[in-house]
N, C-alpha and C positions, 0 to 999 in steps of 0.2 A: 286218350286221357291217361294222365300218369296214377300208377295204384298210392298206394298207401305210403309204403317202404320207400315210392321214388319221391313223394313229395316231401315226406321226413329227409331224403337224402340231400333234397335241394335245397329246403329250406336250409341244415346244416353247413352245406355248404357254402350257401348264401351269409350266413351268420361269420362262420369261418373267414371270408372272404372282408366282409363288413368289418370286423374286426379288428383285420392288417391293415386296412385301408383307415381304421378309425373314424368311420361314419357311425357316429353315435344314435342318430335316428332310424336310420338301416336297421344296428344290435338292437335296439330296446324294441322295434317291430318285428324283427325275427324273434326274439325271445319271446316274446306273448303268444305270437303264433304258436310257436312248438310247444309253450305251456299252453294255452288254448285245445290243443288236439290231445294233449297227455292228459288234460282234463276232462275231455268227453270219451276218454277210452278209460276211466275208473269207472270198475262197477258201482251201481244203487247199493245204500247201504242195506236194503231189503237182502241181500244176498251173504252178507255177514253170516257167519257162525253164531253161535248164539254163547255168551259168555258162559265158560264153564266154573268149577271148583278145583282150587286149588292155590299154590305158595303165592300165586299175582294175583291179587283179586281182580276179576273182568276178563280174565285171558281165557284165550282156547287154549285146553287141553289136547297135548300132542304137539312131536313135532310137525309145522309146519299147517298145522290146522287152523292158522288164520288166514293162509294164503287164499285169494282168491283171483281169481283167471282176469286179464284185463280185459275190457268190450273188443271185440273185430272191430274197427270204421272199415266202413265202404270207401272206394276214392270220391264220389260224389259229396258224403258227409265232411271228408278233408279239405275239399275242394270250396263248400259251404261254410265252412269253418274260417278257410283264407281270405275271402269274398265278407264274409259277416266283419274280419278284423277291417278290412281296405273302408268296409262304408261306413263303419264306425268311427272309425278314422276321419271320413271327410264330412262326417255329418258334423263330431266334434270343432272341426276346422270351421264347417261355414258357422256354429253359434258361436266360436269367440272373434272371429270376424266381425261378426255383428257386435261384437261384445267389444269392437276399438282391440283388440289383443292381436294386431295381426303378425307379432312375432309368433305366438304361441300356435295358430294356426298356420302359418309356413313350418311351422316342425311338425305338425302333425299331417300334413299335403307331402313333405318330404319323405314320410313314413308311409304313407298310402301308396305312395310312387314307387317306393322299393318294394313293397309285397308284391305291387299291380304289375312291377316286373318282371317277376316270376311267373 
């Protein structure tokens, strides 16, 4: 199983790659994914500092005092994450199927195909 850092590495790759080649549905499904995993690696806002006093009103006082640590994923969580975009992807495809739209679901089967790639 690939860790964390390799699947970010492929995905980018894959994006990079996607890109020269100008497969438009490839980019916009690599770029969800990698926003997908950058989003479940923000901490809860429970974790925030708690706004202090002073020239910005709501800021943390001090430098650097609003940073907070991004979440670990597990490769399993990434892994889940790539899987949740691909069947998302083809669940959306079979309802506008159904929906007589079958241009807009062949882009989106074309997209599931290149994550399912990977």
């Amino acid at each position: 199983m690939r860790t964390v850092d390799e699947w970010k590495g492929v995905l980018r790759t894959a994006l990079q790659e996607a890109m020269r080649a100008r497969q438009a549905e490839a980019v916009a499904a690599l770029r969800e994914t990698l926003a997908a995993i950058d989003n479940a690696e923000a901490p809860p806002l429970a974790y925030a500092p708690p706004p202090g006093e002073g020239p910005i009103a709501g800021s943390a006082a001090g430098l650097g005092a609003g940073e907070i640590a991004r979440r670990a994923l597990s490769a399993e969580e990434v892994l889940a994450i790539v899987q949740r975009e691909i069947r998302e992807r083809r669940e959306a495809a079979a309802t506008w199927e159904a929906l007589g739209k079958g241009e807009e679901a062949a882009r989106l089967r074309r997209q599931a195909d290149a994550l399912a790639a990977l």
